[in-house]
C-alpha positions in Angstrom: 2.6 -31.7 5.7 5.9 -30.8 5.3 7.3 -33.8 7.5 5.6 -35.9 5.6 7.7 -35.0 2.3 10.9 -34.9 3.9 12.7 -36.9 5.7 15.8 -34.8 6.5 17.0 -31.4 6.4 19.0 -31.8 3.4 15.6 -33.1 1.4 14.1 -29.6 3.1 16.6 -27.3 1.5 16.1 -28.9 -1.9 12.5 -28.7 -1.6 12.4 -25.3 -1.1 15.0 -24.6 -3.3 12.8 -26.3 -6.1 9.8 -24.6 -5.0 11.6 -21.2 -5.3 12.8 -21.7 -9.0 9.5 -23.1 -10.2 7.6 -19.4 -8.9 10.1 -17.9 -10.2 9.7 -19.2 -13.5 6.5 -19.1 -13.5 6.9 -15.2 -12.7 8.9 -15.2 -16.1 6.8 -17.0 -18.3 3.6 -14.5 -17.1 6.3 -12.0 -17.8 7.0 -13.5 -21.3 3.4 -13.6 -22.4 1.9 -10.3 -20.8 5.0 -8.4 -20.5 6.3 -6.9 -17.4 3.5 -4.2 -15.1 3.9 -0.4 -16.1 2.2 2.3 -14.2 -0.8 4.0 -15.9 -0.6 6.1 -18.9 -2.1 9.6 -18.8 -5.3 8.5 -21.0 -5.3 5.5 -18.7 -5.3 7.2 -15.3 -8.2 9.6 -16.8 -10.6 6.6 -17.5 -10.5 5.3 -14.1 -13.2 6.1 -11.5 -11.9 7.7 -8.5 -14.7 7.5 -5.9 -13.2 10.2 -3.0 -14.9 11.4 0.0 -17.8 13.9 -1.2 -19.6 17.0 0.3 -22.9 15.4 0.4 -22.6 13.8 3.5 -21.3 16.8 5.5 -24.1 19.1 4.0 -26.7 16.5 5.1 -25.2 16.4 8.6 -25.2 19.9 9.0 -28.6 20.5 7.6 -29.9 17.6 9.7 -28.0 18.6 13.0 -26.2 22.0 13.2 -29.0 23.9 11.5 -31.5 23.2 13.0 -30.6 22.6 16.8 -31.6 26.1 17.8 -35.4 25.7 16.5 -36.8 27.5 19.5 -34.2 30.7 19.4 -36.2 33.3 17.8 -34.6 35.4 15.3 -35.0 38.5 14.2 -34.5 39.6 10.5 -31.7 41.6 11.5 -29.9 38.7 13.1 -31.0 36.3 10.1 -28.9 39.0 8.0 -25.6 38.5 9.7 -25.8 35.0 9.9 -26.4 34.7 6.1 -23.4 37.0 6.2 -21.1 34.8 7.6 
């Protein structure tokens, strides 16, 4: 696509050279109109939703695996105590 703009090297460099001006003025004008990016104020940061990794998933693991994979051990009450216990 290129090629087919430009015929020579010099016509390349000016390209590109035009290409890098008009981004950066468009950066300036969205700078102009919306001001430039500022981290989040405190009241800000509070409203946002912060999804992080939960407990549920690891209790329902446990409960579904751990738990339950000695189901034919029998216990006795005193044993039930000290694992309760720890």
């Amino acid at each position: 696509m290129i090629e087919s703009m430009c015929s020579s090297m010099q016509e390349l460099k000016q390209l590109v050279a035009f290409n890098r001006k008009k981004c950066a003025f468009q950066h300036y004008e969205l700078n102009k109109v919306h001001g430039t990016c500022q981290p989040f104020t405190e009241n800000e940061y509070k409203q946002v939703k912060i999804y992080q990794k939960s407990n549920y998933s690891k209790r329902k693991k446990h409960v579904y695996t751990s738990y339950w994979r000695e189901y034919t051990q029998k216990y006795t009450v005193n044993q039930l105590k000290l694992i309760n216990k720890v």
